[in-house]
C-alpha positions in Angstrom: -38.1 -14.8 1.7 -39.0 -14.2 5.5 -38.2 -11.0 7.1 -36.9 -12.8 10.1 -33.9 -14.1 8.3 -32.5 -11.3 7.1 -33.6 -8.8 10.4 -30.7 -9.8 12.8 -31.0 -7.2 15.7 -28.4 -8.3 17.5 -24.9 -7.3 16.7 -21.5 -9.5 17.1 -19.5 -8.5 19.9 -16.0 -6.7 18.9 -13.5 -8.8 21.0 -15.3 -12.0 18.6 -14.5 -9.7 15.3 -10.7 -9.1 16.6 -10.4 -12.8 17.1 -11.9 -13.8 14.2 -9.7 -11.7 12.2 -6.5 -12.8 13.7 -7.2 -16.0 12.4 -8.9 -18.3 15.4 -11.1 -20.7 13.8 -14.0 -20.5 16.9 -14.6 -17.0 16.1 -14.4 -17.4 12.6 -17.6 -19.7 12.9 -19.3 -17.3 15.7 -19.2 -15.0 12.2 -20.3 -17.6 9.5 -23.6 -18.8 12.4 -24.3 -15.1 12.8 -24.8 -14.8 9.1 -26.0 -18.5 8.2 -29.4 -17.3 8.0 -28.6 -14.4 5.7 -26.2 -16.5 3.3 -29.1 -19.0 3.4 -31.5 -16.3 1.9 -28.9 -15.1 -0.7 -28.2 -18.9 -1.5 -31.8 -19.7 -2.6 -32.9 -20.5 -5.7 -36.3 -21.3 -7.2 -36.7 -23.9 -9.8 -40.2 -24.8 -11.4 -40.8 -28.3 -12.1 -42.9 -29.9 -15.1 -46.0 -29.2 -14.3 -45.6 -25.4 -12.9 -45.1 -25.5 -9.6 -42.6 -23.7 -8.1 -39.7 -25.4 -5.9 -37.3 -24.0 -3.3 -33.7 -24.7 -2.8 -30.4 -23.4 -0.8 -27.8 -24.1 -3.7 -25.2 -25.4 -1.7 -22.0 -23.8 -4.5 -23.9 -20.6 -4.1 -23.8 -20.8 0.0 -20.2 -22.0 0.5 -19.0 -19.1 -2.2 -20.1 -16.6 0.2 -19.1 -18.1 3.4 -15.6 -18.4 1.3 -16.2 -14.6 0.7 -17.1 -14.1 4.1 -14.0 -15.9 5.3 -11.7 -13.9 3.5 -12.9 -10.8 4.3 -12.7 -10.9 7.7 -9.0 -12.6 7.5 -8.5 -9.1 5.5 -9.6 -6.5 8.3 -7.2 -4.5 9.8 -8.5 -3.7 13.3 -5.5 -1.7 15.1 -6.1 0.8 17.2 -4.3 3.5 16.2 -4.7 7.1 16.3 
């Protein structure tokens, strides 16, 4: 697994968080792009075919479990600001 996919410097901006959390579908993506790289790295499998050599694969139930997780999560936050 590369370093680069998983080191994302750069962080998402709040006022994309808020929106995706009330619900708007736009922001909701900004989020799953943001973390396609990551969920890509999490999603992979290896598999080794007949003769030994080794074979790399995003497993595609793997990858839309966590961008299911993902989405639900951030449908879940509670961002008021309050005290």
């Amino acid at each position: 697994m590369s370093k680069n996919i998983l080191k994302n410097t750069r962080l998402l901006p709040f006022h994309v968080i808020e929106t995706a959390a009330g619900g708007d579908v736009d922001a909701i993506n900004k989020v799953l792009k943001h973390y396609e790289g990551y969920i890509c790295a999490l999603s992979t499998r290896r598999l080794f075919d007949e003769d030994g050599n080794t074979h790399y694969f995003v497993d595609s139930e793997i990858q839309r479990t966590l961008e299911t997780k993902l989405i639900t999560k951030i449908l879940q936050l509670d961002i008021s600001m309050t005290g």
